[in-house]
One Martini backbone bead per residue (centre of mass of N, CA, C, O) as a GRO file, in nm:
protein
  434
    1UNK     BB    1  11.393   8.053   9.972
    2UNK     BB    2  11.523   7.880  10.224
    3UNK     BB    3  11.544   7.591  10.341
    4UNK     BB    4  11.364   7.532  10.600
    5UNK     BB    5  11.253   7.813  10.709
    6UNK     BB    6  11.003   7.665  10.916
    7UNK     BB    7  11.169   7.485  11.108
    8UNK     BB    8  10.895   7.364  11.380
    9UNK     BB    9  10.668   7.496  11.274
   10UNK     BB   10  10.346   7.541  11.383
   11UNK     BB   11  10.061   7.457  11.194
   12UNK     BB   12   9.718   7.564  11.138
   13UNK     BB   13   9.531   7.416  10.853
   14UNK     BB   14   9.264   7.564  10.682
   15UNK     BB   15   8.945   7.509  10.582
   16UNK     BB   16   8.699   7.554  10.304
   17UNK     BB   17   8.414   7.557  10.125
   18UNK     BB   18   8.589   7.574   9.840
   19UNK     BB   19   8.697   7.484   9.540
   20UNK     BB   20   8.986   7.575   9.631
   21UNK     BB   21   9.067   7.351   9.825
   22UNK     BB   22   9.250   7.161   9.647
   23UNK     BB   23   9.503   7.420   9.674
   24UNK     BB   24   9.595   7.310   9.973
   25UNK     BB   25   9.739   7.011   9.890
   26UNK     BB   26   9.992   7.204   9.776
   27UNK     BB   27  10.041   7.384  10.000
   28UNK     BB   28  10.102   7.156  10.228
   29UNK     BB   29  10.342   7.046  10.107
   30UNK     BB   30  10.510   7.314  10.094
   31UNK     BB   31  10.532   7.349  10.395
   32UNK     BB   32  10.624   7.022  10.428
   33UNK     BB   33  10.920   7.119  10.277
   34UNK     BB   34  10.999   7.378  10.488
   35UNK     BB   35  10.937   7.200  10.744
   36UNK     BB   36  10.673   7.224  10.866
   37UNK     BB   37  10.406   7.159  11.101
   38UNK     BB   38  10.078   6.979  10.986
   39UNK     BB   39   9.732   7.085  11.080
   40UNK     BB   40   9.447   7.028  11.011
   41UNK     BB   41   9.132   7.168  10.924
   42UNK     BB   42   8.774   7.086  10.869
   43UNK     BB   43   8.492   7.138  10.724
   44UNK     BB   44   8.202   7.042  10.596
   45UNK     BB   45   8.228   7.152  10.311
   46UNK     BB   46   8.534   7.078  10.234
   47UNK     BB   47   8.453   6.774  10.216
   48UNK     BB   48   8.304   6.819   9.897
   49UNK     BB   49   8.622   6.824   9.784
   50UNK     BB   50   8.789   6.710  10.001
   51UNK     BB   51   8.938   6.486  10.152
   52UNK     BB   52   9.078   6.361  10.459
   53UNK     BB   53   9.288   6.178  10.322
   54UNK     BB   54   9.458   6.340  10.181
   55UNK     BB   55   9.573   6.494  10.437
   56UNK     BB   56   9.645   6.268  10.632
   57UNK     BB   57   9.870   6.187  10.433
   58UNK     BB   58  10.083   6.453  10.386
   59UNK     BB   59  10.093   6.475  10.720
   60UNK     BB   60  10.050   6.265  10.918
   61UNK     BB   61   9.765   6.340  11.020
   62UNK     BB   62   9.464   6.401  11.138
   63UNK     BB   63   9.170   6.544  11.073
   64UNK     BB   64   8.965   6.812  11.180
   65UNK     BB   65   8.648   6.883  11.233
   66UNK     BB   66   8.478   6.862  11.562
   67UNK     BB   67   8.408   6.936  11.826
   68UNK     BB   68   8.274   6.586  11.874
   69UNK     BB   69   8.504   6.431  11.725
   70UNK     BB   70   8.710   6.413  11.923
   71UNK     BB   71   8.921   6.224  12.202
   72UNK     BB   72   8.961   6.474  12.326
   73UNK     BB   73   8.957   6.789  12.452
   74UNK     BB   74   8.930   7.020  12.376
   75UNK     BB   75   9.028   7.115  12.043
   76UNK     BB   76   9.053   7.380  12.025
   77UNK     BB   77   9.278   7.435  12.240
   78UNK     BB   78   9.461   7.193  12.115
   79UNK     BB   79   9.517   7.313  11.824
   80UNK     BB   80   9.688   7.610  11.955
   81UNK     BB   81   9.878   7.611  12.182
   82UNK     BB   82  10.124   7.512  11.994
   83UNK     BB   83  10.090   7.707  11.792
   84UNK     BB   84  10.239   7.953  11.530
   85UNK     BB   85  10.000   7.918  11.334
   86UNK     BB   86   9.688   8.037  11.160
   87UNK     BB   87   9.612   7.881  10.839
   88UNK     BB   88   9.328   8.011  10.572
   89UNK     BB   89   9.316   7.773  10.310
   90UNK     BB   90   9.043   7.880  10.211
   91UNK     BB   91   8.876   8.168  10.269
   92UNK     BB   92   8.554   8.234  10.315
   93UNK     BB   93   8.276   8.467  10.376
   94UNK     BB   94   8.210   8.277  10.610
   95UNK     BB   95   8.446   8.321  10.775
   96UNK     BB   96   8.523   8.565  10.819
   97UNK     BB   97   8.283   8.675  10.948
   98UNK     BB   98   8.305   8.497  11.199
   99UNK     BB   99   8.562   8.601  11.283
  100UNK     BB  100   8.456   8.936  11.316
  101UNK     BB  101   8.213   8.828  11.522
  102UNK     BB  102   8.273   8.612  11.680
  103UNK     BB  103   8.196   8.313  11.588
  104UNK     BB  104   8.109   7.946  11.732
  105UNK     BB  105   7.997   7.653  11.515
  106UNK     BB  106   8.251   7.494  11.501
  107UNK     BB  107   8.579   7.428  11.504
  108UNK     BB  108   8.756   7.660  11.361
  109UNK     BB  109   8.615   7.915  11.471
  110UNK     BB  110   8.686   7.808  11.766
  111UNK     BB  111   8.983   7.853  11.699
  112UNK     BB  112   9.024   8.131  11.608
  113UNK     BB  113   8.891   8.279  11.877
  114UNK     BB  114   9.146   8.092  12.043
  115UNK     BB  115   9.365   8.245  11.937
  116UNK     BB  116   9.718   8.291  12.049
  117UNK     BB  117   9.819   8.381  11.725
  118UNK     BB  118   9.899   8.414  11.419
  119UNK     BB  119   9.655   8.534  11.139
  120UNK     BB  120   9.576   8.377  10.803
  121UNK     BB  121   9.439   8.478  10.538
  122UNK     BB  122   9.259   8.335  10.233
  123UNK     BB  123   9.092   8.426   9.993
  124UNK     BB  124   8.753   8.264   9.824
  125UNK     BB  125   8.524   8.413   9.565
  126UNK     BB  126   8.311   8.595   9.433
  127UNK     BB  127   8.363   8.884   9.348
  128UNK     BB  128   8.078   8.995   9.472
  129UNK     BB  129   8.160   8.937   9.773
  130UNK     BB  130   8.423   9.103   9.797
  131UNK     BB  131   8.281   9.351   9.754
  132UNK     BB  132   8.080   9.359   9.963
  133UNK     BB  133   8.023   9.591  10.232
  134UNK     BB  134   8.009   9.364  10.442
  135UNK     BB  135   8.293   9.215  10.409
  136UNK     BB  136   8.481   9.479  10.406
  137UNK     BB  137   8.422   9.534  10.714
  138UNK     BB  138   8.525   9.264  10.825
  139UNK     BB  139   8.830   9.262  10.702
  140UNK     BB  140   8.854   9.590  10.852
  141UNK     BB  141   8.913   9.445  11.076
  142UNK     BB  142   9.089   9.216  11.097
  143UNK     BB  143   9.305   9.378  11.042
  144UNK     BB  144   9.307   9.566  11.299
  145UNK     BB  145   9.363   9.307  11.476
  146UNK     BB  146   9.619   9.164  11.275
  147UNK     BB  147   9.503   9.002  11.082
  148UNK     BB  148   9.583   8.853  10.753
  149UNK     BB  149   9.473   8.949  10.523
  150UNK     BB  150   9.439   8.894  10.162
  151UNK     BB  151   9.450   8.926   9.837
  152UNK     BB  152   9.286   8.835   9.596
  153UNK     BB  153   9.303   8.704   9.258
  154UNK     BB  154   9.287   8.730   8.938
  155UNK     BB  155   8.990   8.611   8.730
  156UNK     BB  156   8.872   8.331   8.677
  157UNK     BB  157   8.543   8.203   8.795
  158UNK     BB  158   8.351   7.936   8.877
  159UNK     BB  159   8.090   8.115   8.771
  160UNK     BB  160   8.263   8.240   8.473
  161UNK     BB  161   8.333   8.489   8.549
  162UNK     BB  162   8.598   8.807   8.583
  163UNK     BB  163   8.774   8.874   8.864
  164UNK     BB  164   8.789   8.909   9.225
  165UNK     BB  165   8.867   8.571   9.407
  166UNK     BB  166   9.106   8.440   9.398
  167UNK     BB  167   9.337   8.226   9.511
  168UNK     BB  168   9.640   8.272   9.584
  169UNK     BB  169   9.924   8.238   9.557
  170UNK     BB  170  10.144   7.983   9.696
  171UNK     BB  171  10.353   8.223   9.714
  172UNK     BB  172  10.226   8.420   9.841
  173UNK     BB  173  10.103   8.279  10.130
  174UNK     BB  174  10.396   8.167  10.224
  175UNK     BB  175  10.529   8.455  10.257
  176UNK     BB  176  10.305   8.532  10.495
  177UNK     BB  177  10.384   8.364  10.673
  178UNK     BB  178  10.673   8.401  10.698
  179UNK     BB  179  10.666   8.728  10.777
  180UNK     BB  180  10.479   8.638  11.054
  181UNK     BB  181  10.718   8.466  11.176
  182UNK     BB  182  11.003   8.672  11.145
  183UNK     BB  183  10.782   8.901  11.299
  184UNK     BB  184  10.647   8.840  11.573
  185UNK     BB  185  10.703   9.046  11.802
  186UNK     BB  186  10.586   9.282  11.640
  187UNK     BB  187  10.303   9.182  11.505
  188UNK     BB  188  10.178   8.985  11.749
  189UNK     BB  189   9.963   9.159  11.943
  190UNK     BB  190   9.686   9.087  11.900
  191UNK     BB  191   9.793   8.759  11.968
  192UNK     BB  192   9.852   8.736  12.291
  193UNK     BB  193   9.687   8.847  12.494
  194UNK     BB  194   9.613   8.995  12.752
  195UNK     BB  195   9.856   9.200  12.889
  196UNK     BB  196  10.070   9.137  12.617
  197UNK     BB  197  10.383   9.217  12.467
  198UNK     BB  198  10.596   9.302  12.266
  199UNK     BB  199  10.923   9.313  12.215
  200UNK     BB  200  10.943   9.498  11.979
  201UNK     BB  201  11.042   9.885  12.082
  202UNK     BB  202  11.253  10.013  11.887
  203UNK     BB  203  11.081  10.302  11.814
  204UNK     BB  204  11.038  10.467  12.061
  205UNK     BB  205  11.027  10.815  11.983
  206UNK     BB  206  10.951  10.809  11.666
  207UNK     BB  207  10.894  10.994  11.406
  208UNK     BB  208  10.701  10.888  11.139
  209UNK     BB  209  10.729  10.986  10.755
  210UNK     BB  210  10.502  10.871  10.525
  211UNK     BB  211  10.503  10.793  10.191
  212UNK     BB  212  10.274  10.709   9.930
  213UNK     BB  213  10.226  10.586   9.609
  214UNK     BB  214  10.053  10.777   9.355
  215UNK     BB  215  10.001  11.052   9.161
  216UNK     BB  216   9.789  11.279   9.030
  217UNK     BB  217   9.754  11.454   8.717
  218UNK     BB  218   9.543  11.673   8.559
  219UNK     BB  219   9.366  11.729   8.249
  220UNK     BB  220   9.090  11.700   8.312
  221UNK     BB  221   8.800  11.611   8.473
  222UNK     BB  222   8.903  11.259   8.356
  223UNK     BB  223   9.172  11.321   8.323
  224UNK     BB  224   9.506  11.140   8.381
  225UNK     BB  225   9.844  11.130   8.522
  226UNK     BB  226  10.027  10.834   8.615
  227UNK     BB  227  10.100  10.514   8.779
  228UNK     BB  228  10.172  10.169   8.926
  229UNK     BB  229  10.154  10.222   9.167
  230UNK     BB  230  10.021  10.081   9.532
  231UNK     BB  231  10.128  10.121   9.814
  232UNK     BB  232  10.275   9.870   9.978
  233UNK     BB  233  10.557   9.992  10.072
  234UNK     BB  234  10.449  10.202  10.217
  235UNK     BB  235  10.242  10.050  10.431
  236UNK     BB  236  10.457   9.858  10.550
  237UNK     BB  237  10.629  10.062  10.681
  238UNK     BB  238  10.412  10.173  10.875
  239UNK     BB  239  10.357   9.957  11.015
  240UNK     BB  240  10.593   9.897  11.121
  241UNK     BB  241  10.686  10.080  11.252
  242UNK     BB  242  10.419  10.090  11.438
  243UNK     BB  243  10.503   9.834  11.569
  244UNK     BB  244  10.768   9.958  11.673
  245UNK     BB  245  10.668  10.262  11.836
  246UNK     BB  246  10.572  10.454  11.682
  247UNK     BB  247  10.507  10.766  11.512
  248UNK     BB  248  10.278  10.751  11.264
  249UNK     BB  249  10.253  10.952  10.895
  250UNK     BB  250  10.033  10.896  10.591
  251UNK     BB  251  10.111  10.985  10.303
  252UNK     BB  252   9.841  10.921  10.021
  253UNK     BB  253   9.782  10.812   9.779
  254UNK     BB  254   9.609  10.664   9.540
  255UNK     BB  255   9.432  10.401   9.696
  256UNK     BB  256   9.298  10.075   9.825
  257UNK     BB  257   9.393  10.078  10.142
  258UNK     BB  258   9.441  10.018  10.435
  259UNK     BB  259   9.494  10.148  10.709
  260UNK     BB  260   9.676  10.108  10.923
  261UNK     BB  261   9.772  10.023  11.262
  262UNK     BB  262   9.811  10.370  11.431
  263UNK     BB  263   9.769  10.566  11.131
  264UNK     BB  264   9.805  10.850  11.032
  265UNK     BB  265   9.597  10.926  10.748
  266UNK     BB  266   9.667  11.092  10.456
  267UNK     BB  267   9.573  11.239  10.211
  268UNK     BB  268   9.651  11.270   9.831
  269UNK     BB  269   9.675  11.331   9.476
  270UNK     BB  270   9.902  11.586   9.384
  271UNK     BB  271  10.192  11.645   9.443
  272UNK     BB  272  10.152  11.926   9.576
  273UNK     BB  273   9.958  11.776   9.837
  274UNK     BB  274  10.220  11.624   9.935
  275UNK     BB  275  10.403  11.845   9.994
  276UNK     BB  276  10.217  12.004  10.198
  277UNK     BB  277  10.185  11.739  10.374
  278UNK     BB  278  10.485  11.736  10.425
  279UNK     BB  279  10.571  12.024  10.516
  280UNK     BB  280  10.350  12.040  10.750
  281UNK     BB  281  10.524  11.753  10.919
  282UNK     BB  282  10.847  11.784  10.922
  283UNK     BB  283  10.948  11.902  11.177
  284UNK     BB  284  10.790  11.680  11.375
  285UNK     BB  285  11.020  11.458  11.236
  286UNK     BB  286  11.271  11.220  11.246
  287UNK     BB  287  11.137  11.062  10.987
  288UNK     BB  288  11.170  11.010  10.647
  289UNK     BB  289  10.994  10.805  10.409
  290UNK     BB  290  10.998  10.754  10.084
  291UNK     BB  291  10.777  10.593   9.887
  292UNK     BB  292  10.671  10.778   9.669
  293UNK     BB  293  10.518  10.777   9.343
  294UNK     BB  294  10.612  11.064   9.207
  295UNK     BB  295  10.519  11.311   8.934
  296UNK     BB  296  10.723  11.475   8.725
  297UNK     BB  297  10.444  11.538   8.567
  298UNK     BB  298  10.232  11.844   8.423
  299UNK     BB  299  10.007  11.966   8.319
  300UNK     BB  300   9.967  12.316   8.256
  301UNK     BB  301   9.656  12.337   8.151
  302UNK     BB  302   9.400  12.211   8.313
  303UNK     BB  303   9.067  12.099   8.275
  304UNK     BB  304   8.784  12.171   8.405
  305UNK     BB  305   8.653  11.972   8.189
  306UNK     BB  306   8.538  11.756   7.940
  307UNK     BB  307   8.701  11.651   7.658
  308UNK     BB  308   8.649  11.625   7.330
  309UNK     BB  309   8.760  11.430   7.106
  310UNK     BB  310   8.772  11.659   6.871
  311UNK     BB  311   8.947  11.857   7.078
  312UNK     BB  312   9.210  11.746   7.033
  313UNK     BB  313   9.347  11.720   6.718
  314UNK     BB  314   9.634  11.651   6.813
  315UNK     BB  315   9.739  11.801   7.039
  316UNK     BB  316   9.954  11.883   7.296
  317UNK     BB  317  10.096  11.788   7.599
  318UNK     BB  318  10.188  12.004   7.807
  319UNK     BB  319  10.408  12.024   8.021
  320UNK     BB  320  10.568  12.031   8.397
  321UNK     BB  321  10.708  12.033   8.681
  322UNK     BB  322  10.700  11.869   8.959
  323UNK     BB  323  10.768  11.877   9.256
  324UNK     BB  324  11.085  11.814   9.458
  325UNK     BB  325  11.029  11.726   9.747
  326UNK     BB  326  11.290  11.593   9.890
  327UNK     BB  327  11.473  11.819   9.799
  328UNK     BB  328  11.334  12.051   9.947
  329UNK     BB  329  11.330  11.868  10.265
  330UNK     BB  330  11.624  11.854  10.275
  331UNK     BB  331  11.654  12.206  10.291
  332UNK     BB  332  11.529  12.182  10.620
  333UNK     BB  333  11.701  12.011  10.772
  334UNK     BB  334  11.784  11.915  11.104
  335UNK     BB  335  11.718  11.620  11.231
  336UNK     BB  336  11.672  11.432  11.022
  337UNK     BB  337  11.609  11.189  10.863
  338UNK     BB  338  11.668  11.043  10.570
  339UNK     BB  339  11.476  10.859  10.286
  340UNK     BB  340  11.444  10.682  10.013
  341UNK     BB  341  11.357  10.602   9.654
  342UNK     BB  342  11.458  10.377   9.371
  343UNK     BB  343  11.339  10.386   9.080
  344UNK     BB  344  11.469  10.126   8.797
  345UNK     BB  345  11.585   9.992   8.483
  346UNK     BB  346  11.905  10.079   8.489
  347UNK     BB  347  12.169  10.112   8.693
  348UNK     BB  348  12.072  10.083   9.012
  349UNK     BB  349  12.352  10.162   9.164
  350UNK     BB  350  12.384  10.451   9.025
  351UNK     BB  351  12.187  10.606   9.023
  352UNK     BB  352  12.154  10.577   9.346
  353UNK     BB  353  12.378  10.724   9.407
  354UNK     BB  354  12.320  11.005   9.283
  355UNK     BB  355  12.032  11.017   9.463
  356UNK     BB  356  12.169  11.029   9.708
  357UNK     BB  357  12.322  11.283   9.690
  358UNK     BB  358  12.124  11.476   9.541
  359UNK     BB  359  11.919  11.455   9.825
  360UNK     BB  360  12.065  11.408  10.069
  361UNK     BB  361  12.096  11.110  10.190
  362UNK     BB  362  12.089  10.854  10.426
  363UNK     BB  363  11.900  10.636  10.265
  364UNK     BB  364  11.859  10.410   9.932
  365UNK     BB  365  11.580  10.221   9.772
  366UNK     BB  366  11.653   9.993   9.520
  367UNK     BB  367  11.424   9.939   9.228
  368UNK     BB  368  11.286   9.769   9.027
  369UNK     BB  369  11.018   9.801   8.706
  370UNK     BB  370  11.086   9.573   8.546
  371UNK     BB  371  10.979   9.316   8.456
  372UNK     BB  372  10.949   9.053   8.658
  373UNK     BB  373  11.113   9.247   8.890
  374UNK     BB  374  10.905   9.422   8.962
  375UNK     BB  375  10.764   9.615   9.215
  376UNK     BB  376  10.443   9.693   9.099
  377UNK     BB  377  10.206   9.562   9.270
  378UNK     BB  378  10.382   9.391   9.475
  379UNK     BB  379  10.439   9.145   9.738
  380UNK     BB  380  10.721   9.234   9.631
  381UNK     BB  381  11.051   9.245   9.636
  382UNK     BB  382  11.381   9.368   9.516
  383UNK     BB  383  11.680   9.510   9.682
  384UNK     BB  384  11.856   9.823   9.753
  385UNK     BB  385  12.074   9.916  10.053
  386UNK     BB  386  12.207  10.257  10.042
  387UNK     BB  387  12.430  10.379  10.261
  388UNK     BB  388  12.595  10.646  10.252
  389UNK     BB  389  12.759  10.523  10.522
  390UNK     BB  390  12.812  10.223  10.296
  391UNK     BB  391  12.732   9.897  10.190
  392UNK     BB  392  12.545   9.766  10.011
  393UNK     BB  393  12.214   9.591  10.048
  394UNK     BB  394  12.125   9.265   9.874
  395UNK     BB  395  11.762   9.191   9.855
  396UNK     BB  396  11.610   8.956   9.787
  397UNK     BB  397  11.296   8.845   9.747
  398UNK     BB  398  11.049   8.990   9.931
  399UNK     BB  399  10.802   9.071  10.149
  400UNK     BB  400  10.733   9.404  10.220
  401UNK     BB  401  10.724   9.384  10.534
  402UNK     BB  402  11.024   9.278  10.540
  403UNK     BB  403  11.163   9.504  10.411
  404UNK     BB  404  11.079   9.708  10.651
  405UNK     BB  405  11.261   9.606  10.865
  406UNK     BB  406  11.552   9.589  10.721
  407UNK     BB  407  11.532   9.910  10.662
  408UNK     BB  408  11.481   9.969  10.981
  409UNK     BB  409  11.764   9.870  11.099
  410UNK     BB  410  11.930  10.024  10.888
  411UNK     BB  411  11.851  10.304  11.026
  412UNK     BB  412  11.892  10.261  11.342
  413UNK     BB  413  12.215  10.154  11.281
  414UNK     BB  414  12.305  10.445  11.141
  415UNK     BB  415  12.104  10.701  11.216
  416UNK     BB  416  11.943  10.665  11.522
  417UNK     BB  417  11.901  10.834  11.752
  418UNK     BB  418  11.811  10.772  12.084
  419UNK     BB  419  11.771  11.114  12.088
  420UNK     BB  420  11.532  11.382  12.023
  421UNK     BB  421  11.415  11.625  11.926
  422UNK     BB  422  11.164  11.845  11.982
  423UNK     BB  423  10.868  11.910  11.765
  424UNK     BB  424  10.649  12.075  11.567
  425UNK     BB  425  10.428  12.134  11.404
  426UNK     BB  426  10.254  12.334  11.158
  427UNK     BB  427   9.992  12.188  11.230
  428UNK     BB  428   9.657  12.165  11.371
  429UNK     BB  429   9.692  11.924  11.380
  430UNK     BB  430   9.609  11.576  11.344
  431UNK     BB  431   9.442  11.348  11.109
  432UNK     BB  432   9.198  11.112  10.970
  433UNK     BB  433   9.132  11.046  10.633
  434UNK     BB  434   8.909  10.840  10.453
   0.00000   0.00000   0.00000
């Protein structure tokens, strides 16, 4: 990330009281090192973890605490109104909870209520309340309206236990800001306040289909072959093109993942089932993005039941390939964009050029899969833009939403009609699928 980044922006960081509060005060000097102006706000509990001088040391601003505690008058409104940005880190079970129900008992809960700018959250609690039915609704609430929660990231935990509790590494948290603020037009309708529209809707008209994560191909009733996708660039891209005014379907292998806000989502398990989903919707679109890693092979015999460990006996694993969607749907293609990825462990430009050519597309995005800059798994990509016709664009590594947007600039400019002829897709009508 280029220095000075945040250069102006206004951001105000909430504390909630967990442990990880202390690991605020790296992320605090971090904001205001890349240029960002922070204003704290403090629960009260997060005062029992850290003191409020240590951060009004920090930011050279006093911290605020309480609804009746500062001698403006309405803090919380005065918080926020110059803000770009409310992020949240740590957020606690209890903070989540109350921004999802909308309740207003503190000051930054009632700050978070009132504010009309986007909002980051990172959360931070023990692995079994993160993973709680109850606040998994409150999550899913919150990202439908906007707000960006991240994932907890693994390992031990305050309790002593090892799950997913841990607050978001520094420089994940970081890069969230970042494209928060980046595409702040296109991103953030729902923190704008009533009646008031994003800017950027430069994809009203276009129909995209993007395919996302891994397929599973089975060899017996539980075990499958399968890949380390996440499906993280595919909801990134659906998410995008859908804030910037499209029709987006996504065809998605098993992932962990909520589906994006006002993306019609269709489920997919097995090579097969994403290719007759993605086949049968195909007509329809004006822009195809593929981004599943589809699996090259499947057991040619898969067992309807559990294979016991003494039946395998060293047998061995029978292969063969599994259907090559992209190009089946090259083969069919009227009006269509085609988009590629091509995951990559070496020679990422030639391979690139190769599989541009032989699947017959129009844009293809090159990532590596291998060592510390795997794609994989990452909140994170480092690509390669490859357009048939244009020169490579190396896109150092940036956070998948932002690298999304970036995706869609350059098919905009260089392949998407301004009007597209209408298709009826092949199925009736298209559904939701949870």
């Amino acid at each position: 990330m280029s220095e000075n980044t945040l250069r102006g922006k206004q951001i105000v960081l909430g504390v909630t009281g967990s442990i990880a509060a202390y690991k605020a005060v790296s992320l605090l000097r971090t904001l205001a090192q890349e240029g960002a102006d922070v204003s704290v706000v403090m629960t009260s509990a997060a005062t029992q973890f850290v003191t409020p001088l240590t951060f009004e040391t920090l930011s050279g601003r006093p911290v605020r605490q309480g609804l009746f505690a500062d001698a403006e008058s309405m803090p919380h409104l005065q918080g926020t109104q110059e803000a770009d940005l409310v992020l949240v880190a740590p957020a606690t079970a209890n903070c989540l909870t109350k921004c999802a129900l909308g309740l207003a008992d503190d000051l930054l809960s009632t700050l978070l209520l009132a504010a009309r700018c986007p909002i980051v959250m990172a959360p931070a609690m023990d692995g079994e309340m993160w993973n709680h039915p109850a606040l998994v609704a409150h999550v899913r609430t919150l990202r439908e309206r906007g707000v960006v929660v991240l994932e907890p990231a693994e390992g031990p935990l305050a309790s002593g236990l090892v799950g997913t509790g841990r607050l978001p590494a520094e420089r994940t948290i970081v890069d969230a800001v970042y494209a928060r603020l980046s595409h702040q037009p296109a991103r953030a309708a729902a923190c704008l306040g009533p009646g008031r529209q994003a800017d950027r809707r430069d994809w009203v008209g276009q129909r995209v289909l993007v395919s996302a994560g891994p397929t599973r191909e089975p060899i017996d009733a539980v075990r499958f072959i399968t890949n380390a996708s996440s499906g993280k660039m595919g909801y990134a891209v659906a998410a995008a093109a859908a804030e910037r005014g499209a029709e987006v379907v996504l065809v998605s292998g098993p992932t962990a993942l909520p589906s994006p806000p006002n993306v019609q989502t269709i489920s997919a398990l097995t090579a097969e089932d994403m290719y007759q989903a993605l086949d049968a919707r195909f007509a329809w679109a004006t822009v195809l993005i593929m981004t599943a890693a589809v699996g090259d092979f499947r057991p040619r015999h898969p067992v309807p039941t559990k294979m016991k460990k003494h039946e395998w006996n060293g047998m061995p694993l029978d292969l063969e390939r599994t259907p090559d969607i992209l190009e089946s749907l090259s083969r069919k293609r009227t009006h269509q964009v085609l988009v590629g990825f091509a995951a990559e462990s070496e020679d990422l430009l030639a391979n690139g050029r190769k599989k541009l050519h032989q699947k017959n597309l129009d844009v293809i995005v090159v990532n590596r899969i291998t060592g510390d800059h795997s794609a994989f798994g990452s909140e994170t990509n480092e690509a390669i833009l490859l357009p048939r016709d244009g020169e490579p664009r190396h896109l150092d590594r940036l956070p998948k939403r932002v690298l999304a947007d970036r995706l869609l600039d350059m098919v905009q400019d260089r392949c998407v009609p301004s009007h597209v002829p209408l298709a009826q897709p092949k199925s009736e009508g298209i559904r939701r699928i949870h």
